[in-house]
C-alpha positions as CSV (number, residue, x, y, z in Angstrom):
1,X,-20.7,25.4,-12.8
2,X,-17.2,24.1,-14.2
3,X,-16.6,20.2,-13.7
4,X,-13.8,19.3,-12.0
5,X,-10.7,18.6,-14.0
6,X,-9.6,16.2,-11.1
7,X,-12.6,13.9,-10.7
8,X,-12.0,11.2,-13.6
9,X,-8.4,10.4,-12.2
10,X,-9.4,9.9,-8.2
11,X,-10.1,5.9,-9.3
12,X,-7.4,5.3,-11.0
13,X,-5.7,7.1,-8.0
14,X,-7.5,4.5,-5.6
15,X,-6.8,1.3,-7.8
16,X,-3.0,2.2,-7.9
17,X,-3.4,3.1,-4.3
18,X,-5.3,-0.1,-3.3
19,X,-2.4,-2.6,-5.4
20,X,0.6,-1.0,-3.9
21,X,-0.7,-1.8,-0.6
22,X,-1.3,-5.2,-1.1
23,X,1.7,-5.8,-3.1
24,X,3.5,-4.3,-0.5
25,X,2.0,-5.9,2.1
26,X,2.2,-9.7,0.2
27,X,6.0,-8.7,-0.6
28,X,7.1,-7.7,2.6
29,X,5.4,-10.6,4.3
30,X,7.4,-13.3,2.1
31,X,10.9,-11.7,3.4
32,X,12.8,-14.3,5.6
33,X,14.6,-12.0,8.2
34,X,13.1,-8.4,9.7
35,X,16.1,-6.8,8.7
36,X,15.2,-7.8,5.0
37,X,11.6,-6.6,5.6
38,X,12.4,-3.3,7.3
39,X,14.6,-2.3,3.6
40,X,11.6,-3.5,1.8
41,X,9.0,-1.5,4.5
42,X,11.4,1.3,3.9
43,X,11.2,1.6,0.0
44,X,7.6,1.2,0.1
45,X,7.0,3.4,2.3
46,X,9.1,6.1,0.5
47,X,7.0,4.5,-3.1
48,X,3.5,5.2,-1.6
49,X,4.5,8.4,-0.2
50,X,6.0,9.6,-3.6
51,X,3.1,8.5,-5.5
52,X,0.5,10.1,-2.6
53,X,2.5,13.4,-2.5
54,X,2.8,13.6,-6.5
55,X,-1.1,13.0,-7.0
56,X,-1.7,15.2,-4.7
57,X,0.5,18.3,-6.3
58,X,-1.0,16.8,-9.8
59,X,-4.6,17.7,-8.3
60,X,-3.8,21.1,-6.8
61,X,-2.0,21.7,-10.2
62,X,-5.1,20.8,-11.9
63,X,-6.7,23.3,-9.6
64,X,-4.6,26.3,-9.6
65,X,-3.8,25.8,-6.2
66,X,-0.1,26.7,-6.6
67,X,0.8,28.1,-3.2
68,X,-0.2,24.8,-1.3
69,X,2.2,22.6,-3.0
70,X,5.2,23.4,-0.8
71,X,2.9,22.8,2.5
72,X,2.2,19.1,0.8
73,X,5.6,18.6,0.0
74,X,6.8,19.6,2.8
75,X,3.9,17.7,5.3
76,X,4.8,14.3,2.9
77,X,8.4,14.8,3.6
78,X,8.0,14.6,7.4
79,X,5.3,11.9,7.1
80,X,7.1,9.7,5.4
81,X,10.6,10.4,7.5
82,X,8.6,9.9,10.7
83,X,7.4,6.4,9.4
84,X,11.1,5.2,8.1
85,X,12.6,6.5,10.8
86,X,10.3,5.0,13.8
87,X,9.1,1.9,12.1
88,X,11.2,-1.7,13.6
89,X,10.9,-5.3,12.7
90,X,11.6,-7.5,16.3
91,X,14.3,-9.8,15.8
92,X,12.7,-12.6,17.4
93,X,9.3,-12.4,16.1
94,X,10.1,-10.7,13.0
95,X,6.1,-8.2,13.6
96,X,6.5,-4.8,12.6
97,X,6.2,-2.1,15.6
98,X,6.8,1.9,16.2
99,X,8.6,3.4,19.0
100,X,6.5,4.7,21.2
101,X,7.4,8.8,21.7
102,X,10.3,10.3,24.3
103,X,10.9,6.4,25.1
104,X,15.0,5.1,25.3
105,X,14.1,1.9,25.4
106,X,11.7,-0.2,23.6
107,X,9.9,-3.3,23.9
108,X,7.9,-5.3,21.3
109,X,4.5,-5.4,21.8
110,X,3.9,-8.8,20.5
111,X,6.6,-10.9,22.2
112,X,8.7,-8.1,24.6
113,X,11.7,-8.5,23.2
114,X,14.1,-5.5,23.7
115,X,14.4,-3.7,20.5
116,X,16.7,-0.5,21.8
């Protein structure tokens, strides 16, 4: 049996993983207003979700799994619009929240004020 091309880079995958979390996390934290932390959530978000999606092409690459690149790319894409896109920092409270689905108005779940 062959060993697997992939295995010696999933902890370095994981340690980079685990540090742009907290860094993100620790950054985003330390900004003063929520519209300053919802650019900041935003580039992170698109940042982890480049650097998820990429490893995860460099290990089907690794494995000659060519045709379910586009499906990754593609599923990565839509993850990470979905989170940009439905992701809101309250005003008054400055918490992150999501919309809920098919809702036209919106509510914070921490303090209830009206975010749409």
């Amino acid at each position: 049996m062959n060993p697997d091309p992939a295995a010696g880079y999933f902890p370095y995958y994981f340690v980079v993983w685990a540090m742009l979390a907290i860094f993100s996390w620790l950054w985003i934290g330390t900004r003063p207003t929520p519209r300053e932390k919802k650019r900041w959530s935003d580039r992170f978000t698109v940042l982890g979700g480049v650097f998820v999606t990429g490893f995860i092409c460099f290990v089907l690459i690794l494995w000659k799994q060519y045709a379910a690149i586009p499906i990754f790319l593609a599923a990565g894409a839509l993850i990470g619009f979905l989170n940009v896109r439905n992701s809101f920092y309250c005003d008054d409270c400055g918490k992150r929240s999501q919309t809920r689905p098919f809702g036209s108005s919106f509510y914070c779940p921490h303090c209830g004020h009206k975010l749409r």
